[in-house]
VOBA-1610 file (N, C-alpha, C; in pm, whole numbers, padded with zeros to 5 digits, always signed):
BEGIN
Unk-01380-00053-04964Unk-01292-00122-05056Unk-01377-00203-05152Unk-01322-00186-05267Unk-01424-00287-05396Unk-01399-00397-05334Unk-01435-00502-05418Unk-01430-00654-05428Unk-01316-00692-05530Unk-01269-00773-05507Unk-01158-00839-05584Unk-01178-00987-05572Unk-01175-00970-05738Unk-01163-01098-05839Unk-01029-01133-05871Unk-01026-01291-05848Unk-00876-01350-05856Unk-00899-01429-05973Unk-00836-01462-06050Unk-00787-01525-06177Unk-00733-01688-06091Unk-00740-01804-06142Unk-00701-01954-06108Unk-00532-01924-06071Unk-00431-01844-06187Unk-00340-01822-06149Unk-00329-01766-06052Unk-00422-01638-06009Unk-00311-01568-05894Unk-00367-01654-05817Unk-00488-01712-05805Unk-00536-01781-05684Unk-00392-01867-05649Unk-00377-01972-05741Unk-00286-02039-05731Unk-00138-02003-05694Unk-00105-01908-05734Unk+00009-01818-05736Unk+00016-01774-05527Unk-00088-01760-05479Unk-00097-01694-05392Unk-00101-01843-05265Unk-00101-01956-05266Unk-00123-02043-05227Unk+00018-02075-05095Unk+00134-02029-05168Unk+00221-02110-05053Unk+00197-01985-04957Unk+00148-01899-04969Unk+00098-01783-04857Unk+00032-01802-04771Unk-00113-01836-04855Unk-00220-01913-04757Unk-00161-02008-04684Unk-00118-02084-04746Unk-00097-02199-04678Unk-00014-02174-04567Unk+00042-02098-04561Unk+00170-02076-04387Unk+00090-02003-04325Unk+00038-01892-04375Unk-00091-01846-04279Unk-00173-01921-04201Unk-00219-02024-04298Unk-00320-02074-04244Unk-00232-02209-04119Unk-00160-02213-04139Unk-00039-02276-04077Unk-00049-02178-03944Unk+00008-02073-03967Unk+00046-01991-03846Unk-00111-01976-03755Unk-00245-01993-03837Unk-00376-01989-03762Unk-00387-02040-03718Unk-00350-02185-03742Unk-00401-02300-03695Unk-00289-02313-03534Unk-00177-02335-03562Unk-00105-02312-03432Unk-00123-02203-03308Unk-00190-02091-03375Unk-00274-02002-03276Unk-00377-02056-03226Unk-00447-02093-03310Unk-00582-02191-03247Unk-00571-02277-03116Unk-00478-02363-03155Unk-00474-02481-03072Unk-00351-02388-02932Unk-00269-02327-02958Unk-00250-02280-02861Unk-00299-02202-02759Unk-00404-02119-02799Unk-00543-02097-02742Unk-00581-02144-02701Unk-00670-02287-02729Unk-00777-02388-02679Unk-00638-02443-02536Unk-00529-02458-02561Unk-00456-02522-02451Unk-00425-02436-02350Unk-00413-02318-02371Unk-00370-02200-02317Unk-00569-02121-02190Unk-00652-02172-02267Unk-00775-02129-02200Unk-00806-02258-02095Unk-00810-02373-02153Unk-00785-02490-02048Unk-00725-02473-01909Unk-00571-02408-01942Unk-00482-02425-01831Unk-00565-02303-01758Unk-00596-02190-01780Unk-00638-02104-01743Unk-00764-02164-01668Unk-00889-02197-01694Unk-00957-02251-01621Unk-00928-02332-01503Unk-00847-02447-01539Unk-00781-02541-01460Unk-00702-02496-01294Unk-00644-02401-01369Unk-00582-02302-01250Unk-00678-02218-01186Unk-00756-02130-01252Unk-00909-02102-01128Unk-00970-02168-01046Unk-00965-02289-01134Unk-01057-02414-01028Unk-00990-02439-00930Unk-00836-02463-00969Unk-00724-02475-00810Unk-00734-02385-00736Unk-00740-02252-00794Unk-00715-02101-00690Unk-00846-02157-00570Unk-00981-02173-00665Unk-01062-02107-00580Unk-01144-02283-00475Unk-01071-02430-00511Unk-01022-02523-00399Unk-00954-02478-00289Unk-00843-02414-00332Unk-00734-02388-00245Unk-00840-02276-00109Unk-00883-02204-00174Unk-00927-02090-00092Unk-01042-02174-00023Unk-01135-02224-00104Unk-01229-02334-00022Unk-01161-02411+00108Unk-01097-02502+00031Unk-01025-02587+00129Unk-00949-02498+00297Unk-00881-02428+00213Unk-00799-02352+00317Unk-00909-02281+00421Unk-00827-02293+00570Unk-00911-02248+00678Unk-00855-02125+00688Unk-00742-02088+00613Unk-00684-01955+00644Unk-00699-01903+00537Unk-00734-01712+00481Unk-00719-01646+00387Unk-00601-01549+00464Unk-00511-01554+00367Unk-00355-01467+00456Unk-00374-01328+00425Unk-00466-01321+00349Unk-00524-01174+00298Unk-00615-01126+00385Unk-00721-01175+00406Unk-00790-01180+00567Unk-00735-01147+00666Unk-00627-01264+00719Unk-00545-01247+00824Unk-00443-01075+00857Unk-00425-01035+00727Unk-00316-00956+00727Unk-00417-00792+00706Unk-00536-00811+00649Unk-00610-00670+00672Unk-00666-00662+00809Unk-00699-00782+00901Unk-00724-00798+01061Unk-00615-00769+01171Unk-00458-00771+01113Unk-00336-00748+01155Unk-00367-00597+01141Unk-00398-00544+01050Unk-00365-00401+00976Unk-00454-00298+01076Unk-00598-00362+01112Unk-00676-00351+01152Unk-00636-00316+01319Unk-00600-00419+01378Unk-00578-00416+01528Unk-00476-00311+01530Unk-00372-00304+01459Unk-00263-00209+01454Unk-00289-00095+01498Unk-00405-00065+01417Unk-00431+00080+01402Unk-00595+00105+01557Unk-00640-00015+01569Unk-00709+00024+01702Unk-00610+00041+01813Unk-00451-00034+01819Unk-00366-00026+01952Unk-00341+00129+01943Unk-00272+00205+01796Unk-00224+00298+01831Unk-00365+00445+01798Unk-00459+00407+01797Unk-00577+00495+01847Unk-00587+00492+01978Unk-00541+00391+02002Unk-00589+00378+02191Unk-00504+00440+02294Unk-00395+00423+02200Unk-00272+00506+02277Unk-00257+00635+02252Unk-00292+00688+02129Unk-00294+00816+02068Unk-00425+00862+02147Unk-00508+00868+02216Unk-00676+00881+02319Unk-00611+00886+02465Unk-00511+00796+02468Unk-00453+00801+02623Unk-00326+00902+02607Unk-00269+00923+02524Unk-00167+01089+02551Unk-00301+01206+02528Unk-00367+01192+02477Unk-00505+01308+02493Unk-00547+01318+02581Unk-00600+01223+02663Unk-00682+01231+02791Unk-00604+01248+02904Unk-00484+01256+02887Unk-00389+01305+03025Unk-00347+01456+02973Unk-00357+01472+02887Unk-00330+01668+02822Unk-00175+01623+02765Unk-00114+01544+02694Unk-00015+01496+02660Unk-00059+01561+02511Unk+00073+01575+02423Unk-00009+01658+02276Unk+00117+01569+02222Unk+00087+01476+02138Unk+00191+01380+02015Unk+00194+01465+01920Unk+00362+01503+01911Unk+00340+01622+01788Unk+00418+01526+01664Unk+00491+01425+01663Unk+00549+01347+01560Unk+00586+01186+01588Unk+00517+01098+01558Unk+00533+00986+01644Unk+00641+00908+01589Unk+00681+00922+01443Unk+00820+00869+01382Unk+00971+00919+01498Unk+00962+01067+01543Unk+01076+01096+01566Unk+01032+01105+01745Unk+00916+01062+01796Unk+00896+01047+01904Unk+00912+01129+01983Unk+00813+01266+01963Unk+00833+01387+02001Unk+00674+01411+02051Unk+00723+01471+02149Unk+00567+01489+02277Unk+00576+01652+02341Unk+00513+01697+02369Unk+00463+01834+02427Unk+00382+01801+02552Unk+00458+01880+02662Unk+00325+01873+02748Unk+00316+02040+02806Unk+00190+02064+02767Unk+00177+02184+02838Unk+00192+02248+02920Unk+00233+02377+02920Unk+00355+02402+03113Unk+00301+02575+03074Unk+00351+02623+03236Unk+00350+02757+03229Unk+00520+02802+03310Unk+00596+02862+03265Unk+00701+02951+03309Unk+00680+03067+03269Unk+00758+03154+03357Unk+00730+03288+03375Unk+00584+03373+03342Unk+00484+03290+03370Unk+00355+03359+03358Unk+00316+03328+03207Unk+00386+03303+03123Unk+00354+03243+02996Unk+00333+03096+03008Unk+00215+03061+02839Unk+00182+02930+02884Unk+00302+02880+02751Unk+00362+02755+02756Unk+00444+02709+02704Unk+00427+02584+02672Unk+00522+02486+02572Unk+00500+02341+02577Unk+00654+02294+02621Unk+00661+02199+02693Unk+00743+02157+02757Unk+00818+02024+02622Unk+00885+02026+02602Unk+00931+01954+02473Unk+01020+01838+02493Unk+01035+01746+02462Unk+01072+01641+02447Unk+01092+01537+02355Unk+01150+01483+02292Unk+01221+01405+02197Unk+01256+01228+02235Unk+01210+01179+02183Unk+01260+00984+02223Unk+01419+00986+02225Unk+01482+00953+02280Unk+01602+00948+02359Unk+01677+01038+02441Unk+01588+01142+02474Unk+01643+01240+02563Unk+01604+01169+02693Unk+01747+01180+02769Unk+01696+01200+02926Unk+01584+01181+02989Unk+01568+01352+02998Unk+01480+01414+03032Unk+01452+01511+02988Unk+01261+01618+03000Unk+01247+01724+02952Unk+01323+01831+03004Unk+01383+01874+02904Unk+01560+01992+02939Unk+01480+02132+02866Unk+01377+02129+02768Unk+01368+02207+02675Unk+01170+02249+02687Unk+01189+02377+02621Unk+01043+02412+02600Unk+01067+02484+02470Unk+00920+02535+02483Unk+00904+02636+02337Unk+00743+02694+02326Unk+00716+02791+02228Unk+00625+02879+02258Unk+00506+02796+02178Unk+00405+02768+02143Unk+00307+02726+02077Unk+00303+02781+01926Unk+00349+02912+01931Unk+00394+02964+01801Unk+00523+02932+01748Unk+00629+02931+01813Unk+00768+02861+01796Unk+00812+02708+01747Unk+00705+02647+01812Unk+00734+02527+01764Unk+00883+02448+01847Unk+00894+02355+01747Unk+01025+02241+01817Unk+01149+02358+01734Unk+01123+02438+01618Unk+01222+02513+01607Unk+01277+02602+01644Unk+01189+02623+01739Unk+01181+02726+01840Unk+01243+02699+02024Unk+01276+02601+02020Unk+01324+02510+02184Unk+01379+02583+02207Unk+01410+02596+02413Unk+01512+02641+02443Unk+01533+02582+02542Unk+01665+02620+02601Unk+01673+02496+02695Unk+01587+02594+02818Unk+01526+02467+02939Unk+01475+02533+03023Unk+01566+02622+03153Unk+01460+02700+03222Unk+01535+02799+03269Unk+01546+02706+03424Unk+01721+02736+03460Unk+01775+02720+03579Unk+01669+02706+03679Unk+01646+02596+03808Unk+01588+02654+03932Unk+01631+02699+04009
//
């Protein structure tokens, strides 16, 4: 872009412009400088607070998250080590390996059943159940 030369008039002419501009700058300014203050001010609290404080709840709650998941490893290692097979732990569904009629089978079970009533083939799946056979 060239350069542009203003004449006293337009300078003048152009003035109640500047002037609210420079109006509207200036109120940006200072709302800035008050606005970066508070901002600091409030870091310095955040990071007292966290000083001061003997507890981080963020800490606390990834150590919660933490143990959670060692209880149900430990339990998920103990249906393994007895030959127990967790096939869905939301709907609380377990397999235990069985043999009827000379075939090997999984013995099937569901969280609020009874008792194991049902099996199914390893290829069949839980869509595959049947009820077990009479003794």
């Amino acid at each position: 872009m060239s350069k542009r030369y203003f004449t006293i008039q337009e300078a003048n002419a152009l003035l109640p412009t500047v002037e609210d501009q420079l109006d509207r700058l200036q109120d940006i300014k200072t709302d800035f400088e008050f606005k970066y203050i508070e901002l600091r001010e409030k870091r310095q609290q955040i990071r007292q607070q966290l000083q001061s404080s003997k507890r981080d709840p963020l800490f606390e709650l990834e150590c919660e998250l933490e143990f959670l998941q060692i209880e149900a490893r430990g339990i998920i290692h103990h249906f393994y080590h007895q030959g127990i097979e967790l096939k869905n732990i939301e709907h609380g569904l377990v397999d235990f390996p069985s043999i009827i009629g000379g075939e090997e089978v999984l013995l099937c079970w569901r969280s609020g059943e009874e008792r194991v009533s049902f099996y199914h083939s390893r290829q069949d799946g839980f869509q595959g159940r049947r009820p077990l056979p009479e003794e």
